[in-house]
C-alpha positions, 0 to 999 in steps of 0.5 A: 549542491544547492546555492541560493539565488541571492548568493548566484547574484553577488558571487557573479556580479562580485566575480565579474567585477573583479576578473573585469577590473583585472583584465582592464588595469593589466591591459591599461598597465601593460599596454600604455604605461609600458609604451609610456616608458618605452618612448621615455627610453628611447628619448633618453637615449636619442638626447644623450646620444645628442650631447654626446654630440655636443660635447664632441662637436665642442671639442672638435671645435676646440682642437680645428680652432687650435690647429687654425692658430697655429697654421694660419696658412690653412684656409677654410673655403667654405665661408660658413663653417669658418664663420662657425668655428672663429666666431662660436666662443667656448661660452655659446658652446657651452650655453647652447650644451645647457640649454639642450640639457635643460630642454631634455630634463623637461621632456624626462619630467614630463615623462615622470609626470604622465608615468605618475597620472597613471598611477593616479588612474589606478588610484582613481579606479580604485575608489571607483570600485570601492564606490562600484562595490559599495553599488553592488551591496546595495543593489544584492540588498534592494534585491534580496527584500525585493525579488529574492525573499519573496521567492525563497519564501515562495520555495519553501512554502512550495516545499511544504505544501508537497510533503502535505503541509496545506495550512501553511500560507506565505506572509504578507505586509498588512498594508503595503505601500506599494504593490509589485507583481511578486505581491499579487504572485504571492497573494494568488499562490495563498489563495490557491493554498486555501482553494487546494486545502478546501477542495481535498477537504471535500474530497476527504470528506467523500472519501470517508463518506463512500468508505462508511457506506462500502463498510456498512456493507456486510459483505468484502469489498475490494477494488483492485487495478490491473497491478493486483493493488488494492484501491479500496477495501472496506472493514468487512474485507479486512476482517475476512484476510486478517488485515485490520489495521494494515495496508496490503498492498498486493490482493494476492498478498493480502488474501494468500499471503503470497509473494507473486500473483496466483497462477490461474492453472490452479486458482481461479482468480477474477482478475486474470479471467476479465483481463486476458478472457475479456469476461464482464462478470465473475463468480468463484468460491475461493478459500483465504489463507487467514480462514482457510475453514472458510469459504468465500463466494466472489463476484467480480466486474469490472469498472469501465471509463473510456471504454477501458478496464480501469478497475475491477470491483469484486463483492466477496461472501462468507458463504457459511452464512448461507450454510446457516440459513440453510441449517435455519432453514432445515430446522425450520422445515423440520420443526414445521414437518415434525408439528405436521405430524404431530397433529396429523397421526398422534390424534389417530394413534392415541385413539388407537391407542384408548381402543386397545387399551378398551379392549384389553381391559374388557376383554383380556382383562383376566387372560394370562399374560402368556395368551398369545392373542393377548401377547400380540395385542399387548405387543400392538400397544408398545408399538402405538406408545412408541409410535405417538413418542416419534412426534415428541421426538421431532418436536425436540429435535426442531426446537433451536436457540443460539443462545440455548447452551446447555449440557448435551448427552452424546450417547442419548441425543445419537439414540433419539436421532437413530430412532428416527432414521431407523426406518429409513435404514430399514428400508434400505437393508442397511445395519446401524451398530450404536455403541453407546458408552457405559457412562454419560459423555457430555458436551457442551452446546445446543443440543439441536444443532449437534442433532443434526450433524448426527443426522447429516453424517447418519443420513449421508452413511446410509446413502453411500451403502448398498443392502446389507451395508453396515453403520457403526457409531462409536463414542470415545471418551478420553482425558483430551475429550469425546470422539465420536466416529460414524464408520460405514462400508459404503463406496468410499471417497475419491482421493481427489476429492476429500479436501473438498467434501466441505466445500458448500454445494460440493457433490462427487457425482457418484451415481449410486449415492443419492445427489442432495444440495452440496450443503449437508457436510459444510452445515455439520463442519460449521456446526461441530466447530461452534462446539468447538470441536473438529471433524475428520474423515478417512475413506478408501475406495470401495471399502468405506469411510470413517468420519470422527467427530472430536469435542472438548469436554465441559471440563476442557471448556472450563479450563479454558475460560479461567 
């Protein structure tokens, strides 16, 4: 219970002045006002039993005088009690009985008169208390605007500025007269307020300063300590957890929505290998519960001071960003190599091409049709047209813009790609079985982009396959939208491995597969869902795979936007 230090004062200075007063008139009461009326007591009784005397030695005296008269043969022999008993008349008796009475009703009144002072100390010591008391008020008061006001104002300034109130200052007399140390206390606590409030100003402007510039930062950003808390984190972290606008405390909360800390035996954390594994740099790939599509390339050090790890700062990068760049980068290779061959062979064949005709309008021009030397030129040709229409091929398949949406033919765009890989499964032995649907299936995207899906999964089939392995592509096309499946008799996927052959730079090793860079699924995954599509894959091991493209259909699409 709080009690202020101005009511501490008065209710001591008022207790011990009343306990104290008590004790003293009690005591001074008890102790001399009783021995007082003691010895009053005890005179009373001594002076009456001193009458009573004289009252008996007067009637003694009285009745030894009767008998003398009467037997005057008695003689007294001791001369002074005779003296006494003849010549004391009854009247000096009597006088000296009233003087002695006289003389004990003075001792009695001066008694009653001290018994009577000490009433009139009692009153006496109560006006001085009333005076004392009235001291008393006036000092709590002189107090109070002198010591006690000040510092409560001091207190509740104190409390203020803790719950975060830095503007609030302690008021002060403009000019005071005089100046006490709970003056200056006061005028140094004020100036402390405004150095305080100056200094955080500063620090909040650093604050801010160091969080725009970690939030220029296109990657995440977050410093963690050794309790998994999250000291700093920047806007790009926030968007890649899911947490813009909340405060997570946890890492482990806010990047895997989990209660505990992860446990290291089945995700790699950063935090647990620089901690008990004492290692300075750290790089993993982890997935977010927010994007679990996603894949985050983290790097991780720690911040040392003193020589201790105090912090640990970790860089955290959506890698499908990369897998762009790396399909930007295929495009471009491809578009370099398609215009490469384009002007490397298409000159060749197309003066190929002018020879035969040449030679077919001099010299066959009148040979039947059915001519076999003329049927065999004729078929050399078709396979020139087809040969120069290779480049145009590539030329179009190179040519990407995101921002060319357009209507994309599924059927067609797989029957250019298959025309171009048809060597490549050629030699290899390898059977493409396209079934191309009876009416057009269309999509909505960039034509380019879902191009090269197609050839990344055809490519991945053919890789998979031995000789006489065989590749079917299937288009379905329902009221919920197009799917498309690419089904191969290759060697299959392990089941270990097929939540992870999205994963960027992922290979299963398999030695009759030709290794690539890891990027070709997560480059098809990124782009089927810019489609707003999604890809599934089911495999048995030494059977095959089935891979099924699923995409909205422009209809859906539609619907979808209204």
């Amino acid at each position: 219970m709080f009690i202020s230090l101005n009511k501490k004062i008065i209710y001591s200075i008022t207790i011990f002045f009343f306990i104290t007063s008590i004790i003293f008139v009690s005591t001074f009461y008890m102790i001399y006002g009783n021995k007082i009326q003691e010895e009053q007591l005890i005179n009373i009784q001594r002076n009456q039993q001193y009458i009573n005397l004289l009252y008996k030695n007067v009637t003694l005296n009285k009745e030894i005088r009767n008998i003398l008269e009467q037997n005057k043969h008695i003689k007294i022999s001791d001369p002074d009690i005779f003296n006494t008993l003849t010549q004391q008349s009854e009247e000096n008796q009597e006088t000296l009985l009233k003087t002695e009475q006289k003389r004990i009703a003075e001792i009695n009144e001066s008694y009653d008169k001290r018994y009577n002072a000490i009433n009139e100390s009692i009153k006496i010591f109560g006006i001085s208390a009333i005076l004392i008391i009235l001291s008393i008020i006036l000092l709590t008061y002189l107090l109070a605007n002198w010591i006690l006001n000040p510092i409560n104002q001091i207190s509740q300034t104190a409390k203020q500025v803790s719950e975060g109130n830095l503007n609030i200052r302690i008021p002060k007399h403009k000019q005071p007269i005089f100046t006490d140390e709970l003056d200056i206390l006061i005028s140094i606590f004020n100036q402390m307020l405004d150095n305080l409030q100056h200094y955080i100003s500063e620090i909040k402007k650093q604050e801010h300063f160091l969080q725009a510039l970690i939030d220029s930062i296109p990657d995440g950003i977050r410093v963690i300590d050794k309790d998994y808390n999250i000291f700093l984190a920047n806007k790009a972290y926030h968007k890649q957890v899911g947490s813009i606008g909340k405060k997570c405390k946890k890492c482990y909360k806010a990047a895997h929505k989990r209660k505990e800390p992860c446990d290291p035996t089945n995700t790699h954390c950063p935090l647990h290998e620089i901690l008990n594994n004492h290692r300075n740099n750290i790089k993993v790939i982890q997935q977010f519960s927010e994007h679990p599509e996603k894949h985050l390339s983290i790097n991780a050090a720690p911040i040392q001071y003193n020589g201790e790890n105090l912090y640990i700062v970790e860089s955290i990068r959506d890698l499908s960003e990369d897998i762009n760049f790396s399909h930007q980068q295929k495009l471009s290779s491809l578009g370099f190599l398609s215009t490469s061959i384009a002007h490397e062979i298409k000159n060749h064949l197309g003066a190929l091409r002018m020879i035969l005709e040449r030679l077919l309008d001099k010299h066959y021009a009148n040979v039947p049709d059915d001519n076999e030397e003329k049927k065999q030129l004729l078929l050399i040709y078709n396979e020139l047209i087809s040969s120069i229409a290779v480049p145009e091929r590539l030329l179009k398949l190179s040519r990407s813009s995101e921002s060319a949406i357009q209507d994309v033919n599924c059927g067609d765009a797989i029957t250019d790609i298959l025309s171009l890989l048809d060597f490549e499964a050629k030699s290899k032995g390898i059977n493409i079985d396209f079934q191309a649907p009876t009416s057009p299936c269309l999509i909505s995207g960039n034509e380019a982009d879902f191009k090269m899906a197609a050839i990344n999964l055809t490519l991945n089939a053919i890789k998979a396959m031995d000789a006489n392995g065989t590749l079917t592509i299937k288009i379905e096309e329902n009221p919920k939208g197009i799917n498309i499946k690419f089904i191969d008799t290759g060697v299959g996927i392990p089941p270990e491995n097929i939540n992870r052959i999205f994963e960027p730079f992922f290979s299963d090793g398999q030695e009759n597969r030709q290794k690539g860079n890891g990027l070709g699924l997560s480059i098809t995954k990124t782009i089927v869902e810019n489609f707003g599509g999604s890809i599934n894959v089911e495999s048995q091991i030494g059977i095959g795979s089935c891979f099924t493209l699923s995409f909205p259909t422009i209809k859906s699409l539609a619907k979808k936007k209204l």
